[in-house]
C-alpha positions as CSV (number, residue, x, y, z in Angstrom):
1,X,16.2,11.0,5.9
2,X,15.6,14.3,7.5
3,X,18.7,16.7,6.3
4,X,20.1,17.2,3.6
5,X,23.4,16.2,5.1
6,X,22.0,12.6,5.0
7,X,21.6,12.3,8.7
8,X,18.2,9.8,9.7
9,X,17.0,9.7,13.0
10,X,15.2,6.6,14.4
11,X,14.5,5.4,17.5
12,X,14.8,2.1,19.2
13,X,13.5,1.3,22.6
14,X,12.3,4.9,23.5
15,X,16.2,6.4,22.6
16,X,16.9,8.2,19.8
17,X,19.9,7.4,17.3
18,X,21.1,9.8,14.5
19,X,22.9,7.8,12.2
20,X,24.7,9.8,9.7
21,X,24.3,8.2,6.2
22,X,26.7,9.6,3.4
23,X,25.1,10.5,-0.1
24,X,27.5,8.0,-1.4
25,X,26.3,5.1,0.7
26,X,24.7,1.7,-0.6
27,X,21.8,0.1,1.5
28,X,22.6,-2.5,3.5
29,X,21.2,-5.5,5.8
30,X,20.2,-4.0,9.0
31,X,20.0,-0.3,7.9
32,X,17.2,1.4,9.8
33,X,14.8,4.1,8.4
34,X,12.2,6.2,10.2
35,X,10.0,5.5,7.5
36,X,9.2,3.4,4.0
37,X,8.9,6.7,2.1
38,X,13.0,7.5,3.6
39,X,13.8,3.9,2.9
40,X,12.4,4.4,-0.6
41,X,14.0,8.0,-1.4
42,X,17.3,7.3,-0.2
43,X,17.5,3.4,-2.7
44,X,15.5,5.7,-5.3
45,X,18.7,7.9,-5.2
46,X,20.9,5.0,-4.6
47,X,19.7,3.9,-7.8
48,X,20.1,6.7,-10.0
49,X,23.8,7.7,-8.6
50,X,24.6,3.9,-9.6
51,X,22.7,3.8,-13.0
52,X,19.4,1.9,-13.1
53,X,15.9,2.2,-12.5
54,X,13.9,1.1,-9.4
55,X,10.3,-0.6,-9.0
56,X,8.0,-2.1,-6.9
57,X,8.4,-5.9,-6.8
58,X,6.1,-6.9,-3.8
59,X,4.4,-5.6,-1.2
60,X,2.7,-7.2,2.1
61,X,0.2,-5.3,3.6
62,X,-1.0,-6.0,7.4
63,X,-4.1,-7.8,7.8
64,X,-4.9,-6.1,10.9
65,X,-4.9,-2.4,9.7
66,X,-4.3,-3.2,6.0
67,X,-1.3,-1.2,6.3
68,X,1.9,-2.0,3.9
69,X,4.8,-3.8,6.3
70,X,6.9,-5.0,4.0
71,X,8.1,-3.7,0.5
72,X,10.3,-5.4,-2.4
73,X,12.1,-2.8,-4.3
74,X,14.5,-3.9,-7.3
75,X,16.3,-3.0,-10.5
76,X,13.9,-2.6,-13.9
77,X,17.0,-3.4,-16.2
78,X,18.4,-1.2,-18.0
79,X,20.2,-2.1,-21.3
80,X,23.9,-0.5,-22.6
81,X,21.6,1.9,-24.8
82,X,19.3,2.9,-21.9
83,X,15.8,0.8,-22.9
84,X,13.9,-0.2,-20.2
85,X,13.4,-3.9,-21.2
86,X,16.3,-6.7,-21.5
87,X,15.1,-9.4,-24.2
88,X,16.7,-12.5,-24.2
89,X,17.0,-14.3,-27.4
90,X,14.2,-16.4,-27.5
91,X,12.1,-13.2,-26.5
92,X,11.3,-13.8,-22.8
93,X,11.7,-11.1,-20.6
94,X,14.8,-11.1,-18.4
95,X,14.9,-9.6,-14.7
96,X,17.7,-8.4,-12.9
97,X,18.2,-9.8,-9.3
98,X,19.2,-6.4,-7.9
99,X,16.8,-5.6,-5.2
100,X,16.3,-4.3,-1.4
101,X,13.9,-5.7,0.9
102,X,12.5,-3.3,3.3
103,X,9.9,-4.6,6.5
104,X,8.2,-2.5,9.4
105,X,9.7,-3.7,12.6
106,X,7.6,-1.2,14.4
107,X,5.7,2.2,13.9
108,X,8.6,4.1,12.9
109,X,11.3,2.0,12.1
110,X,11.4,0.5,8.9
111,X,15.1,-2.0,8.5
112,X,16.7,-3.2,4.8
113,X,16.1,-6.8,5.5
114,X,17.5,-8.1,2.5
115,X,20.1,-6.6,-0.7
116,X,21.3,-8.0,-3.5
117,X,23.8,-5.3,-4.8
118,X,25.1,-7.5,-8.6
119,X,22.5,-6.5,-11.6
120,X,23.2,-8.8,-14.6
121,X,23.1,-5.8,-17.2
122,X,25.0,-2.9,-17.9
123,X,24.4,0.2,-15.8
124,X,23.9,3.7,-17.0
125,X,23.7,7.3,-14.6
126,X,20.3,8.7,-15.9
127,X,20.2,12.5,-16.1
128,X,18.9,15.4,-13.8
129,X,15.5,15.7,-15.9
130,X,14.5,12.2,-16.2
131,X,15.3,11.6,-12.1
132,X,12.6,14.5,-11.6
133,X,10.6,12.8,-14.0
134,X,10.2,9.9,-12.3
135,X,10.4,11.8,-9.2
136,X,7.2,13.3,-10.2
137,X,5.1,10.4,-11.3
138,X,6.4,8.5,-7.9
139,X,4.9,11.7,-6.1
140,X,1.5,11.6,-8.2
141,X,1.3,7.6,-7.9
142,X,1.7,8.1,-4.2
143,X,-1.0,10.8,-4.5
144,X,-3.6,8.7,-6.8
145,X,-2.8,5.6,-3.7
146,X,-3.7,7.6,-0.9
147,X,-6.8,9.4,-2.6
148,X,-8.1,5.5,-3.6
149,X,-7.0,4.4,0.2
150,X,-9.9,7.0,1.7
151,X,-11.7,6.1,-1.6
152,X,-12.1,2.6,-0.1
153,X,-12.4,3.3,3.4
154,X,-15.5,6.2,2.7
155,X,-17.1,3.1,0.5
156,X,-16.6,0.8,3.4
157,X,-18.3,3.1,5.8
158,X,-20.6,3.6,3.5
159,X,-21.5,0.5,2.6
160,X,-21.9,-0.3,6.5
161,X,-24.2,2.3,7.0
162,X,-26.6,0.5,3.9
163,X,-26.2,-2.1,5.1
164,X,-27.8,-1.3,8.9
165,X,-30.6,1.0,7.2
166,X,-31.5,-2.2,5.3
167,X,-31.6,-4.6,8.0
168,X,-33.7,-1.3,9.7
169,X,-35.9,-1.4,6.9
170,X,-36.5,-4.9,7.1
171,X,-37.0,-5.1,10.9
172,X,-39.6,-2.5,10.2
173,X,-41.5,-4.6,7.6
174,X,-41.2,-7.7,9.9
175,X,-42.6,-5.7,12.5
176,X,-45.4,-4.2,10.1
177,X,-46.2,-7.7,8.5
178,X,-47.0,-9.2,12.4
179,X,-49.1,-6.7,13.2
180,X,-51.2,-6.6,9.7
181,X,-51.5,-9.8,10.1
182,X,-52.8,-9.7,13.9
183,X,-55.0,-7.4,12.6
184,X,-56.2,-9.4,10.0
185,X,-56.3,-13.0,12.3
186,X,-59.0,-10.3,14.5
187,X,-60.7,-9.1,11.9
188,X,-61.1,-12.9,11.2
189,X,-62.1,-13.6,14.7
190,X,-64.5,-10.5,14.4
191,X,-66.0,-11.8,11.5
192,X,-66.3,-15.2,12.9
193,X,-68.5,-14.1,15.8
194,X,-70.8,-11.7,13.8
195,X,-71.6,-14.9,11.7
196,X,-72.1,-17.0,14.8
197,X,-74.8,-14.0,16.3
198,X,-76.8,-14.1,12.6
């Protein structure tokens, strides 16, 4: 969502569409986003205008680019006295089937492919403070993510530039070990022949 009116632009086909969405709205099948983060802010605050708490249930990432194309978002549970965790009697945990399924269609367009609106719990509106709170630990998990992603992708560079000194290194020896041992196959020869003159 780029205003604060709710308005989202996306694109489809090389045209532009501005589809206003109301502050009030639920997610729904076909709902197009520019991106996952405005897919994920705008159920984030679907969630906490309707009383529960979101997480990540699954994620698919591209095997191509290693991108994330697909993302699982659903309801924690929330019990009537605001816990966290539902217990069932016998002490499993119990999850609630409310969810959105968000997909990549394309760079830039991101669509609700699945929504299961009915939670099996009680729902409760949070407060102000504890919506910024998890606002802020959304905003540094996202920061930790990205810091690991180039964390990875300096290792892998890394570890491809090892990996070709090594094989350098042990080119050089090979090359080294022939010609110490042509030197030492003439020296043998050289030795040979001074016996032969004696």
């Amino acid at each position: 969502m780029d205003d604060q009116d709710g308005t989202t632009y996306t694109s489809e086909g090389g045209e532009t569409n501005i589809i206003e969405v109301s502050t009030n709205q639920e997610p729904y099948e076909g709902m197009l986003f520019e991106s996952e983060d405005a897919a994920r802010v705008f159920y984030d605050d679907y969630a906490s205008r309707v009383g529960f708490l979101t997480r990540v249930l699954s994620s698919r990432k591209s095997e191509r680019d290693g991108s994330i194309i697909s993302r699982g978002l659903g309801c924690r549970g929330v019990s009537d006295n605001g816990r966290k965790v539902m217990q069932k009697e016998y002490g499993q945990r119990e999850f609630c089937t409310a969810m959105v399924l968000l997909r990549q269609e394309k760079p830039g367009s991101w669509v609700v492919k699945k929504f299961l609106k009915d939670h099996n719990h009680p729902l409760v509106v949070q407060s102000q403070k504890s919506r910024r709170t998890l606002d802020e630990k959304d905003k540094k998990i996202q920061e930790l993510t990205a810091q690991l992603r180039v964390k990875k992708r300096l290792s892998a560079a890394y570890r491809e530039q090892l990996l070709a000194f090594m094989k350098d290194v042990e080119d050089h020896n090979n090359h080294l070990s022939i010609k110490v041992q042509s030197v030492f196959d003439n020296l043998k020869v050289l030795e040979a022949k001074t016996v032969g003159f004696t």
